[in-house]
C-alpha positions as CSV (number, residue, x, y, z in Angstrom):
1,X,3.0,3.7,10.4
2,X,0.3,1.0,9.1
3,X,1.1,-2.4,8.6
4,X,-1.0,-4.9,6.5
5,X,-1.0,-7.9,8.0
6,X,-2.1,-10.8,6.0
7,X,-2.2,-13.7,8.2
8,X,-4.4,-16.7,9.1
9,X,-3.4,-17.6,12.2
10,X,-5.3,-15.6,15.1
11,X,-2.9,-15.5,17.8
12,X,-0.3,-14.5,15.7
13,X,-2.4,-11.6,14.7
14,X,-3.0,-10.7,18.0
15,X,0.5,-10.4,19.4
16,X,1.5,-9.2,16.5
17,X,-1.2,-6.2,16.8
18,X,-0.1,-5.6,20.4
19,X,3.4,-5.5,19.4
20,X,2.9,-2.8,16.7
21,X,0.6,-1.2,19.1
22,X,3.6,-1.0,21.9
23,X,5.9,0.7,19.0
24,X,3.0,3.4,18.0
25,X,2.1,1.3,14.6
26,X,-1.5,0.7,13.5
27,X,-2.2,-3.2,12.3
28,X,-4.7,-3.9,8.9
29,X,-5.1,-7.4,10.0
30,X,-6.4,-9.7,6.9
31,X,-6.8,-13.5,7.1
32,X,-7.5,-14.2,3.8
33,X,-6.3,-13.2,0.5
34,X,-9.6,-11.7,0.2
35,X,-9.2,-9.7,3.2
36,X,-6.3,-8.0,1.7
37,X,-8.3,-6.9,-1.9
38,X,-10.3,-5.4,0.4
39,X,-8.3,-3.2,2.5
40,X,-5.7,-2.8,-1.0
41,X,-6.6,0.9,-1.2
42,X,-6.2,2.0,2.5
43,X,-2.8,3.3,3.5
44,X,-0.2,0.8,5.1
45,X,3.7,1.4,4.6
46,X,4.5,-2.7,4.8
47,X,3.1,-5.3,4.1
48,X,4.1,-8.5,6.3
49,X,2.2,-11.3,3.9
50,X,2.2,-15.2,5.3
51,X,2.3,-17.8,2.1
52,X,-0.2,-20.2,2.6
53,X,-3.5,-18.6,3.2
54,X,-6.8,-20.2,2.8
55,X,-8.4,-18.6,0.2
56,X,-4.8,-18.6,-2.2
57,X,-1.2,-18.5,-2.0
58,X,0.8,-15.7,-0.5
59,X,3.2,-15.1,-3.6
60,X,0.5,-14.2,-5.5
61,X,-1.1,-12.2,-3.4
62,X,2.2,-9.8,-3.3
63,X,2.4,-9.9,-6.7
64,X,-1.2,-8.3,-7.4
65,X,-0.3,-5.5,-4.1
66,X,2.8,-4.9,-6.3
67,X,0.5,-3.4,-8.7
68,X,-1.3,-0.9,-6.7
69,X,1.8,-0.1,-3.7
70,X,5.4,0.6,-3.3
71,X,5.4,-0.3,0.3
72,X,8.5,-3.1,1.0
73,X,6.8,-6.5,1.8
74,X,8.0,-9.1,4.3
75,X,6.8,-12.5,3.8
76,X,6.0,-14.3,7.1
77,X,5.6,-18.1,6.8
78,X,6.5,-21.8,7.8
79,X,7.5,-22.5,4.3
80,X,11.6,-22.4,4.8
81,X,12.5,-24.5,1.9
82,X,15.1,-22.9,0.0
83,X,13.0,-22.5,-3.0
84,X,10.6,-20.5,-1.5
85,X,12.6,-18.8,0.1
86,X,14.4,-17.5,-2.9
87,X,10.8,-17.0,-4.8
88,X,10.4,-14.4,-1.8
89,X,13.1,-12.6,-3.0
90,X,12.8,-13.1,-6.6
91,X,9.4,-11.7,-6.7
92,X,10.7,-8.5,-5.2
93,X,10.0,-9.2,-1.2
94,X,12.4,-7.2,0.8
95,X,12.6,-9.8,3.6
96,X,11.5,-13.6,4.8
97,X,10.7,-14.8,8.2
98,X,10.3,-18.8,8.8
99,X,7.7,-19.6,11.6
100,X,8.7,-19.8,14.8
101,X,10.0,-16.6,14.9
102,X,10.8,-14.1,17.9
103,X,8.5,-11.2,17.4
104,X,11.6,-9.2,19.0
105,X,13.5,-10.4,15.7
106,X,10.5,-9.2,13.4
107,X,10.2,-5.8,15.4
108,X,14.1,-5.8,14.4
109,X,14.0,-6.9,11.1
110,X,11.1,-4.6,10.1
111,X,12.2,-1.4,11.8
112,X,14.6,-0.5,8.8
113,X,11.3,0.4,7.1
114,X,10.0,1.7,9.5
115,X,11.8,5.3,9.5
116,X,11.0,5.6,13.0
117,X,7.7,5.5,12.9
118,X,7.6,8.3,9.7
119,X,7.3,7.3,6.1
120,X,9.1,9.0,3.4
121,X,7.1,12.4,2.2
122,X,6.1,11.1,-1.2
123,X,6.9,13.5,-4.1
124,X,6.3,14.2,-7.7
125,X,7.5,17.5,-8.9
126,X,6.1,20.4,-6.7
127,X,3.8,18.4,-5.0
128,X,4.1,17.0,-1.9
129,X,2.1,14.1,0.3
130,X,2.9,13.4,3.5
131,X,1.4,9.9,4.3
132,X,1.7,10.3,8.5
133,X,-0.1,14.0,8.1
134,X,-2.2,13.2,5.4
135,X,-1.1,16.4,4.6
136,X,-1.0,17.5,0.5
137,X,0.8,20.5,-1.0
138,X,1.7,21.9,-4.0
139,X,5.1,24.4,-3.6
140,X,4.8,24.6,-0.4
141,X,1.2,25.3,0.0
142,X,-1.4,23.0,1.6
143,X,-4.5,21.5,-0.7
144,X,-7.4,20.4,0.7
145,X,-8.7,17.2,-0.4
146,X,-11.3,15.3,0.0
147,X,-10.8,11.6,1.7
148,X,-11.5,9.8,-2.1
149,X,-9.0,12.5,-3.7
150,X,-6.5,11.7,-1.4
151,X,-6.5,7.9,-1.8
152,X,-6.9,8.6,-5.6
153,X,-3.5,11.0,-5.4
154,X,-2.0,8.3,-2.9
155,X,-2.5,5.7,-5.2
156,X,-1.1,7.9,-8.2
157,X,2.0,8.6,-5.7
158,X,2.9,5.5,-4.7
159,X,3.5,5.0,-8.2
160,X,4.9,8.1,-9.4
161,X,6.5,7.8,-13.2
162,X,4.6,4.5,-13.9
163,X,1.3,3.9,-15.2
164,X,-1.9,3.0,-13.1
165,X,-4.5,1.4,-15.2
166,X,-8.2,2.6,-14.9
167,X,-9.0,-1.3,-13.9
168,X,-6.6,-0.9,-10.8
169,X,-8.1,1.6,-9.8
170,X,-11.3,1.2,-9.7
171,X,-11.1,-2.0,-8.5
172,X,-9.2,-0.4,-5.6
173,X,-10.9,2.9,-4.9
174,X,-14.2,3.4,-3.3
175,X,-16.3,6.3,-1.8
176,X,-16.7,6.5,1.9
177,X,-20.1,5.0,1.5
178,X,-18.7,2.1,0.5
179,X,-19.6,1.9,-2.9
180,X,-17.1,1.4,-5.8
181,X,-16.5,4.2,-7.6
182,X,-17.0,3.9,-11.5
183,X,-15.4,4.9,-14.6
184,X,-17.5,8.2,-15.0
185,X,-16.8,8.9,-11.6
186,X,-13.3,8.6,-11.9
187,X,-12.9,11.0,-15.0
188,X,-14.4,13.7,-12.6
189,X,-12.2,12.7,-9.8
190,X,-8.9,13.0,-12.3
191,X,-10.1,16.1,-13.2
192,X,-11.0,17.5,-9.7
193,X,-7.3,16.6,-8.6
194,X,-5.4,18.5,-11.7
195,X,-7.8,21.7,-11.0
196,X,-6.3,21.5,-7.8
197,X,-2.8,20.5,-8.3
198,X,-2.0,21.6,-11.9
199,X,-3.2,20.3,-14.9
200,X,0.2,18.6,-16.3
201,X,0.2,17.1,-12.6
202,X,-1.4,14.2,-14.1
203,X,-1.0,12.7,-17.3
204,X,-3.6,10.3,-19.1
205,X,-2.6,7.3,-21.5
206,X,-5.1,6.8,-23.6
207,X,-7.2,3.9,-23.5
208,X,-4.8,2.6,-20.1
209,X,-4.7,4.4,-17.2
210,X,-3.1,7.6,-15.7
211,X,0.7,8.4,-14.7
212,X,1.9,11.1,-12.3
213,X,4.4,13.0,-13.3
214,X,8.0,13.4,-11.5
215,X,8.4,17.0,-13.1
């Protein structure tokens, strides 16, 4: 499993990275909001988001990720008002931690998303994506795709039955040369993935983005 970790604080990220690394988790460590634009379109399966970051607040951070991933957030933070506290939840976070915490409790806390190490096979009618595998099929029968098709269908997935705008993403989704993809580009891309997965696999609404289907 991947976890995005947006936090400011360099030891923290450090113990916190070895402590993943003990359970067989991979850390996408971010100081800044930033940082976490960035890395928006790789593949994590939580997010664990501190509140007060230099570059912006932590709230609203999570709410643009919301956007772009399903993955359950937990919000890291010395901020243990009550008010912020219920903001956390209110915004839709699935869990709050006040600094100083026991990383045993965090490892605790954030192994009910954690599957045992697997996420949840993402689905959307016949098809199939398997974020640990990075495996794709379509009734039972592997697709190859290439590494900017599959982030483009993870995105899509992720979201499956609600609409993702053009904007999102192409302000999420670049090419392995690190170059952001653009709006031309993405056309082709849309319609290389419904050659390969069915053309009513994705559906287009017009003049806002694209939805996959749960058919």
């Amino acid at each position: 499993m991947n976890i995005l970790l947006v936090e400011d604080d360099r030891k923290i990220t450090e113990a916190l990275t070895l402590a993943f690394a003990a359970e067989g988790y991979k850390t996408i460590p971010c100081r800044t909001c930033a940082d976490a634009y960035a890395k928006a379109a790789e593949q994590f399966e939580l997010m664990i988001i501190d509140i007060t970051l230099p570059d912006g607040n932590g709230f609203e951070l999570f709410t643009e990720l919301k956007k772009y991933t399903s993955a359950p957030a937990v919000f890291l933070t010395a901020k243990d008002d009550e008010d912020s506290i219920v903001k956390g939840f209110q915004l839709g976070g699935d869990d709050y931690i006040t600094k100083p915490f026991s990383t045993r409790e965090l490892m605790a806390r954030i192994s009910r998303f954690t599957r045992n190490g697997k996420e949840s096979i993402l689905r959307a009618g016949d098809i199939e994506l398997d974020p640990d595998t990075h495996i794709v099929r379509k009734g039972g029968v592997p697709i190859e795709l290439t590494a900017l098709e599959y982030k483009l269908l993870l995105m899509l997935m992720q979201n499956t039955g609600r609409i993702v705008t053009r904007d999102a993403i192409l302000d999420r989704i670049w090419d392995l040369a690190g170059k952001y993809v653009n709006d031309n580009t993405l056309t082709v891309y849309i319609g290389k993935l419904r050659n390969k997965l069915g053309q009513d696999a994705i559906k287009t609404v017009k003049g806002i983005g694209y939805k996959m289907e749960d058919i």
